[in-house]
C-alpha positions as CSV (number, residue, x, y, z in Angstrom):
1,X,-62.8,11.9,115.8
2,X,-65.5,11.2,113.2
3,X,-66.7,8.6,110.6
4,X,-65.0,10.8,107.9
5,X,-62.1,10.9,109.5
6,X,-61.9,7.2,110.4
7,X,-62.7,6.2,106.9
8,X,-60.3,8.6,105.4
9,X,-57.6,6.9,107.7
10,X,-58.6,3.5,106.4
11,X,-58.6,4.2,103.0
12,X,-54.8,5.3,103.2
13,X,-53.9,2.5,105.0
14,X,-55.2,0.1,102.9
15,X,-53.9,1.8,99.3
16,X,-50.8,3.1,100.9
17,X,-51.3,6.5,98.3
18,X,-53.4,9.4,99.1
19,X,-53.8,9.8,95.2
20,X,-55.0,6.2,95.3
21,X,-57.4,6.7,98.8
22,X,-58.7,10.0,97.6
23,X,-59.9,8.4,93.7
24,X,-61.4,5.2,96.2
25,X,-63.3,7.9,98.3
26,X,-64.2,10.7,95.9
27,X,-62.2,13.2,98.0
28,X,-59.6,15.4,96.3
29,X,-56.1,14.8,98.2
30,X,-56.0,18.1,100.2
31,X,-59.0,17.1,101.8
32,X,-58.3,13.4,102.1
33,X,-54.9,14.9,103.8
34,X,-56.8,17.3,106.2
35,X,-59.1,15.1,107.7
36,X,-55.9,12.8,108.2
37,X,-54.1,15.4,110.0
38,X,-57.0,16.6,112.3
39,X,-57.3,12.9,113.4
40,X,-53.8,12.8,114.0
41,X,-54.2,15.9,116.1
42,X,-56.8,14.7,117.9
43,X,-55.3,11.5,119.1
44,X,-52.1,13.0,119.4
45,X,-50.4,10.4,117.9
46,X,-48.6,10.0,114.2
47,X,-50.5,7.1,112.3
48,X,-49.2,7.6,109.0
49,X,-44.9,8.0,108.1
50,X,-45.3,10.1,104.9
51,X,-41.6,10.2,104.4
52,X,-41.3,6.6,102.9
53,X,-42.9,5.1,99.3
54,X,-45.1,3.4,99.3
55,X,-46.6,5.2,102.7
56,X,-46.2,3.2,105.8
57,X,-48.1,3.1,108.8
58,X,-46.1,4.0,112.4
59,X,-46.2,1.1,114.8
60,X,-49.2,3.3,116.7
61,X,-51.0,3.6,113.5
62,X,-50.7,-0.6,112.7
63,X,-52.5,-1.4,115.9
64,X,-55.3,1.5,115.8
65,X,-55.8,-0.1,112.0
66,X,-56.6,-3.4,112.8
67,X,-58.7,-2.5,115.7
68,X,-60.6,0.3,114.0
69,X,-61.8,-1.9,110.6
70,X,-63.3,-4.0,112.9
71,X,-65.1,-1.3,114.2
72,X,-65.9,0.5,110.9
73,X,-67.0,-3.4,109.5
74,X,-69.6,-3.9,112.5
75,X,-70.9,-0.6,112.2
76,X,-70.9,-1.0,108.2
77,X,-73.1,-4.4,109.3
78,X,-75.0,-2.8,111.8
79,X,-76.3,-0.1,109.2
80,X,-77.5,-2.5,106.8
81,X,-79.4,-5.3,109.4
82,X,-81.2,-2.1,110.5
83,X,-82.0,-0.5,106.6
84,X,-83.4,-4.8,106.1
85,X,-85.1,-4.7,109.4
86,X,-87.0,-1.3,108.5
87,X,-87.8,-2.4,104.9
88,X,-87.5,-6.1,104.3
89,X,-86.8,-7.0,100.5
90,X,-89.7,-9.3,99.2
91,X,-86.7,-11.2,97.2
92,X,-85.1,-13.9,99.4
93,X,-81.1,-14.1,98.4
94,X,-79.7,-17.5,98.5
95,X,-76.1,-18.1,98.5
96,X,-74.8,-21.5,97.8
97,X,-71.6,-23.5,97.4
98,X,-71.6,-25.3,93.7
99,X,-71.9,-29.3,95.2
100,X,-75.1,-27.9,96.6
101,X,-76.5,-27.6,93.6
102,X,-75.9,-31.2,92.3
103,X,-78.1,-32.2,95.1
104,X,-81.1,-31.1,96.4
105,X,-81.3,-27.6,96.1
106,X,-83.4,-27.8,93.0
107,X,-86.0,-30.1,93.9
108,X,-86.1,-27.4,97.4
109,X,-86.2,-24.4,95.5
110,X,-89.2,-25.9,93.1
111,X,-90.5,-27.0,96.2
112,X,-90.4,-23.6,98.0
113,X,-91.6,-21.8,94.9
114,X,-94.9,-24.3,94.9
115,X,-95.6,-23.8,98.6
116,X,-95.5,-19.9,98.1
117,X,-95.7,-19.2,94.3
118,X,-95.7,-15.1,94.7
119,X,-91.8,-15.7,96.4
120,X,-89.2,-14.2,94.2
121,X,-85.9,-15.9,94.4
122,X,-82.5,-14.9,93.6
123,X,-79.4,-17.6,93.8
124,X,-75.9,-16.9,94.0
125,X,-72.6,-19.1,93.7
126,X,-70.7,-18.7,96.8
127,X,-68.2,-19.9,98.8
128,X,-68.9,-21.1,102.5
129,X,-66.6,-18.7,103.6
130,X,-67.5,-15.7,101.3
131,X,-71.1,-16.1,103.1
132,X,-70.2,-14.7,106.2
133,X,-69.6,-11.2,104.6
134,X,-72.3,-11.6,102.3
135,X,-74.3,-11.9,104.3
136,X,-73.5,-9.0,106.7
137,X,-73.5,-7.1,103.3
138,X,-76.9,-8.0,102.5
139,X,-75.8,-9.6,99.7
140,X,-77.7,-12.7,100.5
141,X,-80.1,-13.2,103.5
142,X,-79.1,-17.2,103.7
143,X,-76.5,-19.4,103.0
144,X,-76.3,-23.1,102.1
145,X,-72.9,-24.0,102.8
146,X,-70.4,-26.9,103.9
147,X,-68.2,-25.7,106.7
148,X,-69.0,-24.8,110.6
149,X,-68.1,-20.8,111.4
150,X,-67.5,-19.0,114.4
151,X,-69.2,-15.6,114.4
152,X,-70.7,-13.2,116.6
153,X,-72.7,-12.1,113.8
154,X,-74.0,-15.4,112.1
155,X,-76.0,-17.8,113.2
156,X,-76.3,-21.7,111.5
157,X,-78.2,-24.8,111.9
158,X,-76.8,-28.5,110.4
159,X,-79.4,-29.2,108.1
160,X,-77.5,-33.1,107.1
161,X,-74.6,-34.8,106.9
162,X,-73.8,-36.2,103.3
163,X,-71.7,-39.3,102.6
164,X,-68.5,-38.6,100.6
165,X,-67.7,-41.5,97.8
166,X,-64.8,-41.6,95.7
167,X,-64.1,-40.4,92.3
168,X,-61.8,-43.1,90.0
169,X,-61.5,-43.1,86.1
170,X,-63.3,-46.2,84.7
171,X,-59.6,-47.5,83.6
172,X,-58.7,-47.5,87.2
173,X,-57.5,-50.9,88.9
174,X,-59.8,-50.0,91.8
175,X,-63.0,-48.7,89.8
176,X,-65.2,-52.0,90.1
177,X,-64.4,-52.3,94.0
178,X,-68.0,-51.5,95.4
179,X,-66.8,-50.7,99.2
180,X,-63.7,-48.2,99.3
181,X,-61.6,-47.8,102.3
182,X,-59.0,-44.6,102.2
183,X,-55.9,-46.6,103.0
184,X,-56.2,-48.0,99.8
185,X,-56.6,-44.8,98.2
186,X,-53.4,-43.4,99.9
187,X,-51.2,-44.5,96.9
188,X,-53.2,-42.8,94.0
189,X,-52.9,-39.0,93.7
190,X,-55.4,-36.7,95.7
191,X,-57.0,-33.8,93.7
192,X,-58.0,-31.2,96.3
193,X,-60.1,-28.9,95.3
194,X,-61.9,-27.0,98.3
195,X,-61.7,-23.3,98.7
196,X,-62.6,-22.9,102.4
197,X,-60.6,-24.8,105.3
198,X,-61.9,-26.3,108.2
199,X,-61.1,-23.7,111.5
200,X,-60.2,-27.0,113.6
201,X,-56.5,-29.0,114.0
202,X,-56.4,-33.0,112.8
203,X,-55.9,-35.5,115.2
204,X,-55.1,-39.1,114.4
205,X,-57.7,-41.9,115.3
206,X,-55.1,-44.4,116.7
207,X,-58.0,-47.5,117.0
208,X,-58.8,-46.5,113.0
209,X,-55.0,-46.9,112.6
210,X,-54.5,-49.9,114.3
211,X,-57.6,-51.8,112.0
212,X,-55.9,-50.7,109.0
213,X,-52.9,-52.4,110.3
214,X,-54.0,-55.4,110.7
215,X,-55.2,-55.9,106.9
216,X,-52.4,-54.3,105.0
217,X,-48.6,-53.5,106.0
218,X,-47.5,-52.2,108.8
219,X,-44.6,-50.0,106.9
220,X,-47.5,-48.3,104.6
221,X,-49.0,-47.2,107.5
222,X,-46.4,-46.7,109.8
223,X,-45.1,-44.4,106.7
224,X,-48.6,-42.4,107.1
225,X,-48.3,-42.1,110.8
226,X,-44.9,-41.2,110.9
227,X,-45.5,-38.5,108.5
228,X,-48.5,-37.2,110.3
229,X,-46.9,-36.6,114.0
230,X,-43.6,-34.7,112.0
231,X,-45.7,-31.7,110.4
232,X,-46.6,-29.4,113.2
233,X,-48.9,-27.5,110.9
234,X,-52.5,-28.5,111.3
235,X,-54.3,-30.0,108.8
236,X,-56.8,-28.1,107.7
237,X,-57.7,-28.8,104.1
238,X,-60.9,-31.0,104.3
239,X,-59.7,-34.1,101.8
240,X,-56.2,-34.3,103.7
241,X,-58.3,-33.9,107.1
242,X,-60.5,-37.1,106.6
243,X,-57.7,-39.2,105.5
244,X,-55.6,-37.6,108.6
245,X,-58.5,-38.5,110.9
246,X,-56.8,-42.3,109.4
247,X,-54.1,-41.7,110.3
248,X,-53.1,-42.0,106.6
249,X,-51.1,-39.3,104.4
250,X,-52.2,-39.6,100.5
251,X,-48.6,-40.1,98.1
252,X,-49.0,-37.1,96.2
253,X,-51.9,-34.0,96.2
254,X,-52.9,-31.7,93.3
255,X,-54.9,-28.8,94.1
256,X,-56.6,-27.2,92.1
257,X,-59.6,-23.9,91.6
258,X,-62.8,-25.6,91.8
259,X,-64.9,-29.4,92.1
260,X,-65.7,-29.2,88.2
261,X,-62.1,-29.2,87.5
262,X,-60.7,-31.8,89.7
263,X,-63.9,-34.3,88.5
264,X,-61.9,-33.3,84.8
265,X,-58.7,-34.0,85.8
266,X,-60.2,-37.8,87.2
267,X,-62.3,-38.4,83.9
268,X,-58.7,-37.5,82.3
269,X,-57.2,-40.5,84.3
270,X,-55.3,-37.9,86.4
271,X,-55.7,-38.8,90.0
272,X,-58.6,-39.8,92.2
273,X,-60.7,-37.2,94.6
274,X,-63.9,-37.7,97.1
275,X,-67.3,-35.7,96.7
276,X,-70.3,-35.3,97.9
277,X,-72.9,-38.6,97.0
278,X,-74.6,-36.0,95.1
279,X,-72.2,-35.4,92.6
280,X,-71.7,-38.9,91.6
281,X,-74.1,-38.4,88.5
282,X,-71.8,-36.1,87.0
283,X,-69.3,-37.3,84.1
284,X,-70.6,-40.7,84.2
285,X,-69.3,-41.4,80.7
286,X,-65.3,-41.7,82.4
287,X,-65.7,-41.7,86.1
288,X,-67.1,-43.9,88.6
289,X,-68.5,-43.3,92.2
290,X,-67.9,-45.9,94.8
291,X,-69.0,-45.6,98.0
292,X,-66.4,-45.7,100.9
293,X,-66.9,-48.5,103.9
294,X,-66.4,-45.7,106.4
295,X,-69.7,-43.8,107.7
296,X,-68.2,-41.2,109.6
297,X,-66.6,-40.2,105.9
298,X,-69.1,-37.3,105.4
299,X,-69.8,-33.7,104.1
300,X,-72.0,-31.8,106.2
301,X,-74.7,-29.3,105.1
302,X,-75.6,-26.2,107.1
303,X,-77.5,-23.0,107.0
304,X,-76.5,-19.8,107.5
305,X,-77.8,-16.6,107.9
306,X,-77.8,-13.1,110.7
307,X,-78.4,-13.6,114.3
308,X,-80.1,-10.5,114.6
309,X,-82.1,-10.5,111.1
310,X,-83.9,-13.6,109.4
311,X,-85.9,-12.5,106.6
312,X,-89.3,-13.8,106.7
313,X,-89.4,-16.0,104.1
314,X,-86.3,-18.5,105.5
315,X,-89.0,-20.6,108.0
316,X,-90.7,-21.1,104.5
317,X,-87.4,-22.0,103.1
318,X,-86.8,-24.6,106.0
319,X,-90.4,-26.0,105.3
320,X,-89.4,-26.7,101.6
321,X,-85.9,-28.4,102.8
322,X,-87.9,-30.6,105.7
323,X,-90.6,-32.0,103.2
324,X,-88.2,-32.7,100.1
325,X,-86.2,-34.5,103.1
326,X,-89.4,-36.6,104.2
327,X,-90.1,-37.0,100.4
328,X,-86.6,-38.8,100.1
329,X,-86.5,-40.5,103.1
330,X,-83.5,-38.4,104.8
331,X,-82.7,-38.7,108.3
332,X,-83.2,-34.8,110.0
333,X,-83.5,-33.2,113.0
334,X,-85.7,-30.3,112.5
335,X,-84.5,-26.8,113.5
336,X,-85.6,-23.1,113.3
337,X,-83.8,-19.9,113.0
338,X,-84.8,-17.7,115.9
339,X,-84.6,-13.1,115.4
340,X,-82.9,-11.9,118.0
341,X,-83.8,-8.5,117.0
């Protein structure tokens, strides 16, 4: 069993057509079929059942897939930390989710480039979750993103947390309210918008529920709660998460591709949506930002990048991020990246 073999195997699998796996690896099909068969022959086991179309994989050769691309990705991984390790790129790649870049990121990256004027940096729109691989890649070496991960290749430190205000046309009856709470949001459409889920269940805050209670009535919220303990499906998307932390379930959702288009759909009197407290400059002409009463309502703002590689201009990086924090008056606690290799 070798590499050629493995990736020959993978290929198939994934296209379900050696015509298809042999254009993807630049092998002509007799050899793409070959080193199938001698792995075959060496495990002793059928992976692939060439008598159906499209091809299918035997119940043997489903379970060594799925084990072996995990394999085959780490040692992909493993290849390109050690290529960066041995020649470190002077260019620092920064991955970053879009509501990022309303914020600070800017200011930082002006700062960063004034602390070290010979750095040469490259930025790149990216989701939190498309970050994880892109960085294993070597796509980017760090990663400003909104969302916690668990991986045993990644590393992260919380750099904030940002307060989340909400989004209302200026023709909406609640626009002039200076202090929101999300109950009374619940009746207005929710435009979601966020592209990575949160890895983690909801769970209602019965105390939170209870306060609501008190000030408006008990079927509206009842109505939320009851909803909430039916659906067995955790709650996953973020917007739907901090209102089912409420216990409250918004009347109706539209989800859309991206933040830009759901702060449209609210300038075009379409429904309401919460962001970041650094978007709230965008689209002033029809929306306006309140902010909301609760303080636990946030967005946080994390760092990403390899356990086992940190290029060696990120602690310059963080340096840039802690004094444009100090500048501003932002509440941090500061952290470092540590190289495991």
């Amino acid at each position: 069993m070798d590499l050629k073999q493995l990736n020959a195997f993978i290929a198939v699998a994934d296209l379900r057509s050696f015509s298809a796996a042999a254009t993807k690896t630049g092998l002509s099909q007799p050899s793409l079929s070959r080193l199938l068969k001698q792995l075959e022959t060496d495990m002793g086991v059928v992976l692939i059942d060439r008598y159906h179309r499209p091809l299918h994989l035997t119940e043997a050769g489903s379970f060594f897939y799925d084990k072996i691309s995990t394999i085959l990705t780490e040692i992909d991984t493993v290849t390109s930390m050690t290529q960066r390790l041995s020649a470190p790129s002077s260019v620092l790649n920064i991955g970053f989710v879009p509501s990022v870049l309303y914020g600070l990121l800017p200011e930082i990256i002006a700062t960063l480039k004034q602390f070290s004027p010979d750095i040469d940096v490259n930025l790149k729109d990216i989701s939190s979750y498309q970050q994880m691989d892109a960085l294993k890649s070597g796509e980017i070496d760090i990663g400003f993103g909104r969302f916690a991960h668990q991986d045993p290749w990644i590393q992260q430190i919380l750099l904030r947390h940002e307060r989340y205000v909400v989004a209302l046309p200026k023709s909406h009856p609640l626009a002039n309210v200076r202090k929101q709470r999300l109950i009374d949001l619940a009746n207005n459409r929710l435009i979601l918008y966020h592209q990575t889920h949160l890895p983690v269940s909801s769970t209602v805050t019965t105390e939170v529920v209870t306060q609501a209670n008190d000030k408006l009535s008990t079927n509206r919220v009842n109505r939320a709660a009851t909803h909430e303990a039916a659906s067995s499906d955790p709650i996953t998307e973020p917007l739907l998460h901090l209102f089912a932390q409420y216990g409250i379930s918004p009347f109706m959702t539209t989800t859309v591709s991206d933040l830009q288009v759901a702060l449209g759909l609210v300038a075009a009197g379409e429904g309401i949506t919460l962001v970041p407290a650094s978007l709230q400059t965008v689209r002033t002409e029809q929306i306006i930002y309140q902010r909301l009463v609760h303080e636990n309502v946030t967005s946080p703002i994390y760092l990403h990048t390899l356990k086992d590689f940190v290029h060696p201009k990120i602690p310059d990086l963080l340096t840039a991020i802690y004094h444009v924090y100090e500048q501003r008056g932002i509440t941090y606690r500061q952290q470092n990246f540590v190289s495991q290799a």
